[in-house]
C-alpha positions as CSV (number, residue, x, y, z in Angstrom):
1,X,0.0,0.0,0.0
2,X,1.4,3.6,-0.9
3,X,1.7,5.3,2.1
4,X,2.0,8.7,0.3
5,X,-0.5,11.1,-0.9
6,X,0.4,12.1,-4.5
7,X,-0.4,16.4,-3.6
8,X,-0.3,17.2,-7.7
9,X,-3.0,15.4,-8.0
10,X,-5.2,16.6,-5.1
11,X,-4.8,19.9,-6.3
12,X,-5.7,19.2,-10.0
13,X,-9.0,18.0,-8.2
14,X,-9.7,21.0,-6.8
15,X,-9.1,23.0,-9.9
16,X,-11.7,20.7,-11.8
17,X,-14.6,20.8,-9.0
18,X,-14.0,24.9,-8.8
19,X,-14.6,25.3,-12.9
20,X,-17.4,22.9,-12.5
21,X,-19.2,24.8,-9.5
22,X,-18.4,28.8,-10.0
23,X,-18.9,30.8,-7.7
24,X,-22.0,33.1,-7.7
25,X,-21.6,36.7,-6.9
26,X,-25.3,38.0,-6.0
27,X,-24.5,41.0,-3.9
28,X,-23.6,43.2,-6.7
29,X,-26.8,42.5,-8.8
30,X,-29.0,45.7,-8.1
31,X,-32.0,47.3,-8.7
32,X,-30.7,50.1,-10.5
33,X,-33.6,51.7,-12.3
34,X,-37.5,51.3,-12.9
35,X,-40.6,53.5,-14.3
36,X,-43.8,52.6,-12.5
37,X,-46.0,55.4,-14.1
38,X,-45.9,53.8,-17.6
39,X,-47.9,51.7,-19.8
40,X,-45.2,49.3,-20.1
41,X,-43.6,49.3,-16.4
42,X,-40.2,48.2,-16.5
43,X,-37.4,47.5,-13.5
44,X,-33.6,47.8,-14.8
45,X,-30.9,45.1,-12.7
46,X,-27.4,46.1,-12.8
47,X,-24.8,43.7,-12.5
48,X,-21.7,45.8,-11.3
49,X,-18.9,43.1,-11.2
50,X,-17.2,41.8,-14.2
51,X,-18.7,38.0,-13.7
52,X,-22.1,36.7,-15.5
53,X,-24.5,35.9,-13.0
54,X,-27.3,33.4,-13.9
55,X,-30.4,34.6,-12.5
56,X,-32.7,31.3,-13.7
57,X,-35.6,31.1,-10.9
58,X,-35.1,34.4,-9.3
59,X,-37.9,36.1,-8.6
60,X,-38.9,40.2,-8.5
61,X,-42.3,41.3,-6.5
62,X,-43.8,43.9,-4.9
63,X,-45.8,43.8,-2.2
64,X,-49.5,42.6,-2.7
65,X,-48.9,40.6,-5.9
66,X,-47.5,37.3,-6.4
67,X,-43.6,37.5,-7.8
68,X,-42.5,37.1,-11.4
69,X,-39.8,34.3,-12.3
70,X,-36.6,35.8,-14.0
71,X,-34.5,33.9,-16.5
72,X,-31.2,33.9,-18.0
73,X,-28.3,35.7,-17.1
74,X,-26.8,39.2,-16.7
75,X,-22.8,39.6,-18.1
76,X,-20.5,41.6,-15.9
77,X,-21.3,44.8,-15.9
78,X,-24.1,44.8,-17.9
79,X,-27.9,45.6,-17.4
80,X,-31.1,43.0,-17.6
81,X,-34.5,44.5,-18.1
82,X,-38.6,42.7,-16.6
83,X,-41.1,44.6,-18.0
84,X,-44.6,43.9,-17.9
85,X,-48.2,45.4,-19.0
86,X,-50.1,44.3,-16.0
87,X,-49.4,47.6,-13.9
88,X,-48.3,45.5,-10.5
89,X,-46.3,48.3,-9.2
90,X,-48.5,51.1,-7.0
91,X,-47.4,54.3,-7.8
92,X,-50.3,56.4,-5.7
93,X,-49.8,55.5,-2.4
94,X,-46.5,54.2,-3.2
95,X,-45.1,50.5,-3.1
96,X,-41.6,48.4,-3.0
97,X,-39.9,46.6,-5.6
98,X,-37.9,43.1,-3.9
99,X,-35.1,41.0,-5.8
100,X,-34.9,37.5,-4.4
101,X,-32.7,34.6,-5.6
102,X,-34.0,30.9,-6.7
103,X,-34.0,30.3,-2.4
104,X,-36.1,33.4,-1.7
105,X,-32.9,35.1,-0.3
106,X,-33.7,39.0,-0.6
107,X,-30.9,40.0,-3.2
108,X,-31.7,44.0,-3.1
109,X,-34.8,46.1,-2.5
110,X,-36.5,49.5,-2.7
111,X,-39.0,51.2,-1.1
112,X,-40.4,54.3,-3.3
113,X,-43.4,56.8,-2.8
114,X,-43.5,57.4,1.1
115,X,-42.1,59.3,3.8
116,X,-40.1,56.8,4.4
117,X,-38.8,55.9,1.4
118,X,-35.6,56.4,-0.7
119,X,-36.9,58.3,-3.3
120,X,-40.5,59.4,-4.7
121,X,-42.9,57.8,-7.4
122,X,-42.1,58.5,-10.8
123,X,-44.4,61.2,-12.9
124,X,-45.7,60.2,-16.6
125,X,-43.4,58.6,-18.3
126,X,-40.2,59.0,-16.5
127,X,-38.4,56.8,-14.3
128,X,-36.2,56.9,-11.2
129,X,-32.7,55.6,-10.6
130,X,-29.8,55.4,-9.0
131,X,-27.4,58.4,-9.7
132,X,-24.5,57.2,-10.8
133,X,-25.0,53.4,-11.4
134,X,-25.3,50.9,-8.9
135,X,-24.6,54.6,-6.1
136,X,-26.1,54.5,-3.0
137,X,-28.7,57.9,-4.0
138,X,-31.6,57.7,-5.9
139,X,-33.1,60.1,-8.3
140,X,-36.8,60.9,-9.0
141,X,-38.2,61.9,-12.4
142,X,-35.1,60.8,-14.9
143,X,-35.4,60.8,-18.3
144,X,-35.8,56.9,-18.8
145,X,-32.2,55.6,-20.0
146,X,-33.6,51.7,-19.6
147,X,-30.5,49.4,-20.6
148,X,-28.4,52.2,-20.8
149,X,-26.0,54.5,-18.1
150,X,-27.9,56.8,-15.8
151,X,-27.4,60.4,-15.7
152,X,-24.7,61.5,-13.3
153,X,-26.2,63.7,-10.5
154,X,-26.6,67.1,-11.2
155,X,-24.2,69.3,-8.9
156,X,-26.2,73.2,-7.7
157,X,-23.4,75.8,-8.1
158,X,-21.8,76.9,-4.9
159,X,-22.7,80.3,-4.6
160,X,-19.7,82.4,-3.8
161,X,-19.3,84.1,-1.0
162,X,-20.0,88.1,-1.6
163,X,-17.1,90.1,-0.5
164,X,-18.0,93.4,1.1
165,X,-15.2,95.8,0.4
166,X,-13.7,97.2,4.0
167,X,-15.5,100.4,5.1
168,X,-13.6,103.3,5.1
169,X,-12.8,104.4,8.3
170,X,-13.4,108.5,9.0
171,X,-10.6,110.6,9.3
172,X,-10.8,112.1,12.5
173,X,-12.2,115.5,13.1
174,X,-10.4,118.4,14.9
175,X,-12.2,120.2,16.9
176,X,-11.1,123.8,18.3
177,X,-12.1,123.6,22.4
178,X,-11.7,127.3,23.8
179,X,-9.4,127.1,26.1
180,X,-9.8,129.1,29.6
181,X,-7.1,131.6,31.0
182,X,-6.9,131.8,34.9
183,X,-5.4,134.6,36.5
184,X,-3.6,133.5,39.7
185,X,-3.9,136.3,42.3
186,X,-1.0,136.8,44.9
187,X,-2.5,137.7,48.5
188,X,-1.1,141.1,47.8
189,X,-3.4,141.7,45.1
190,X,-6.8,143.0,45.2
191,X,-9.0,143.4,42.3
192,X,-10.5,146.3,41.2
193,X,-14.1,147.1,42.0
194,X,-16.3,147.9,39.4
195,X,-18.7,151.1,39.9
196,X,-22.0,150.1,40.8
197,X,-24.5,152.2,38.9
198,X,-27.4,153.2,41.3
199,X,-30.5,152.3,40.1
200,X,-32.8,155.1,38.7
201,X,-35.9,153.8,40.1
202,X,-37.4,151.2,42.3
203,X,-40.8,150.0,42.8
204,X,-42.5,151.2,46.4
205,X,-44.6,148.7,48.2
206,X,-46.3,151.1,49.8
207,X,-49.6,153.2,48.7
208,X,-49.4,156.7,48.4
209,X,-53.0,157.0,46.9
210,X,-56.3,156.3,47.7
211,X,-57.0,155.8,43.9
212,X,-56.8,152.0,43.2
213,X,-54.5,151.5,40.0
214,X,-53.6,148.4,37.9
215,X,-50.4,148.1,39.0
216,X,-47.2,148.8,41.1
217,X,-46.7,152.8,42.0
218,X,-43.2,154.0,40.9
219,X,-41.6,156.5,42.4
220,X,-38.8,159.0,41.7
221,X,-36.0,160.2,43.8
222,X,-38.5,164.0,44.6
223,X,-41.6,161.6,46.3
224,X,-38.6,159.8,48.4
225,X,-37.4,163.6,49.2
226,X,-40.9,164.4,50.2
227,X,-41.0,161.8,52.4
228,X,-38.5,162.3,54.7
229,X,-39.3,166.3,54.6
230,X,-43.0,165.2,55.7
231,X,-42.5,163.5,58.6
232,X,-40.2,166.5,60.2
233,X,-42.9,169.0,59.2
234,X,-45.5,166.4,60.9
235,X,-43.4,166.2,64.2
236,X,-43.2,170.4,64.1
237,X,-46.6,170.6,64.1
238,X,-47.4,168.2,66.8
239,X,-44.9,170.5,68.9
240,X,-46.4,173.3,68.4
241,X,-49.9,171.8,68.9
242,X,-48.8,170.3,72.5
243,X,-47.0,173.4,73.4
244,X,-50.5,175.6,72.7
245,X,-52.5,173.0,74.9
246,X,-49.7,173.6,77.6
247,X,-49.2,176.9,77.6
248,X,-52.1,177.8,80.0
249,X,-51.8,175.5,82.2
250,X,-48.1,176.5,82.4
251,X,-49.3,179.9,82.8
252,X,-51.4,179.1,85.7
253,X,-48.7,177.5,87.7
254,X,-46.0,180.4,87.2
255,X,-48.9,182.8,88.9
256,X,-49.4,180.6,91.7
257,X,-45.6,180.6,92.1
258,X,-45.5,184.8,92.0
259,X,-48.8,184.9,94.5
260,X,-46.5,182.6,97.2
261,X,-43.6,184.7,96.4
262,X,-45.5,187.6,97.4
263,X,-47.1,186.6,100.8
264,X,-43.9,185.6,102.0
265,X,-42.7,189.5,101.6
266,X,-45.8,190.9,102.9
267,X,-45.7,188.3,106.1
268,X,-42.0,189.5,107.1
């Protein structure tokens, strides 16, 4: 018995079981475009890798109808196209589109036409897609490109910042203050008075007439001469009155005085 294992030969085993069993790559078959507001609806698979993929017995649904068997295959990096008349796909209240293998494995999906969703349902006659092919984004309302590259995302233009040119500062404005000159006095100086001027009239608060008037009487310097000359003539006259009232009785005491005088001399 050969105890030895012949390893050229295990390996040329390998090789022939590989080539007879290839290796199926299903996680780069997408759903890469479809038009569900169309007389003939249409879904667009995408097969981004560079191997065929058979795709015998898979099925694509949505989600109320029963699923439509696929056949054939799709070459590397190449598109395959299910339409259908039968208007499966809701586009009103919106609906989802599922890609499943021939053992109901869920290849790739979308969900369109709600809040939820990826992207919107398609108006009249257009379609929505991924943007670029086989991206991550979707984009609603395309111009149908069905077996054929989908329009590369439009970029908006950045707007550009506005530039406000730098405000001219004012030039400063001179302004003239007045200044103020104080004169230091020494305790040896004294400053010379001013003349007061004496005022040519003043207003009297008292009433010099019995006739009410409208306002204030003024006086001039000859009614404040008369009254101090009034009040001396006044105090003359009240003299001479008091002195007439005395004067008799006066005259009656210097008589009594002469009538004593005159006893005495007659008595001694």
């Amino acid at each position: 018995m050969n105890q030895f294992i012949n390893t050229k030969s295990i390996s040329t085993l390998f090789i022939t079981l590989e080539l007879a069993n290839p290796v199926k790559v299903y996680g780069q078959v997408l759903i890469n475009e479809f038009s569900s507001n169309n007389e003939l609806e249409w879904v667009e698979l995408i097969n981004t890798t560079s191997e065929t993929v058979d795709i015998t017995s898979w099925t694509i649904s949505d989600e109320k109808n029963d699923p439509f068997s696929l056949t054939g295959s799709i070459n590397g990096n190449s598109y395959y196209i299910f339409e259908t008349q039968t208007h499966w796909l809701n586009n009103t209240g919106g609906d989802s589109i599922v890609l499943k293998d021939k053992n109901s494995s869920i290849i790739d999906s979308v969900i369109f036409g709600r809040t939820d969703s990826v992207v919107g349902s398609p108006s009249k006659d257009k379609s929505a897609g991924r943007a670029p092919d086989g991206g991550g984004s979707w984009t609603n309302n395309l111009t149908p490109s069905k077996n054929q590259k989908n329009p590369e995302p439009t970029l908006s233009p950045t707007k550009q910042p506005q530039t406000t040119p730098p405000t001219e500062s004012p030039e400063p404005t001179t302004v003239n203050t007045p200044s103020a000159t104080v004169q230091i006095l020494s305790a040896t100086d004294k400053p010379t008075p001013k003349p007061s001027q004496k005022p040519k009239s003043y207003v009297s608060s008292r009433e010099t007439s019995l006739t009410p008037t409208n306002g204030p009487i003024v006086e001039t310097e000859n009614s404040d001469l008369q009254s101090k000359i009034i009040p001396g003539a006044m105090m003359g006259l009240g003299a001479i009155f008091i002195g007439a009232a005395a004067f008799p009785f006066i005259k009656s005491e210097l008589n009594k005085r002469k009538d004593i005088i005159t006893n005495d001399k007659e008595i001694h």
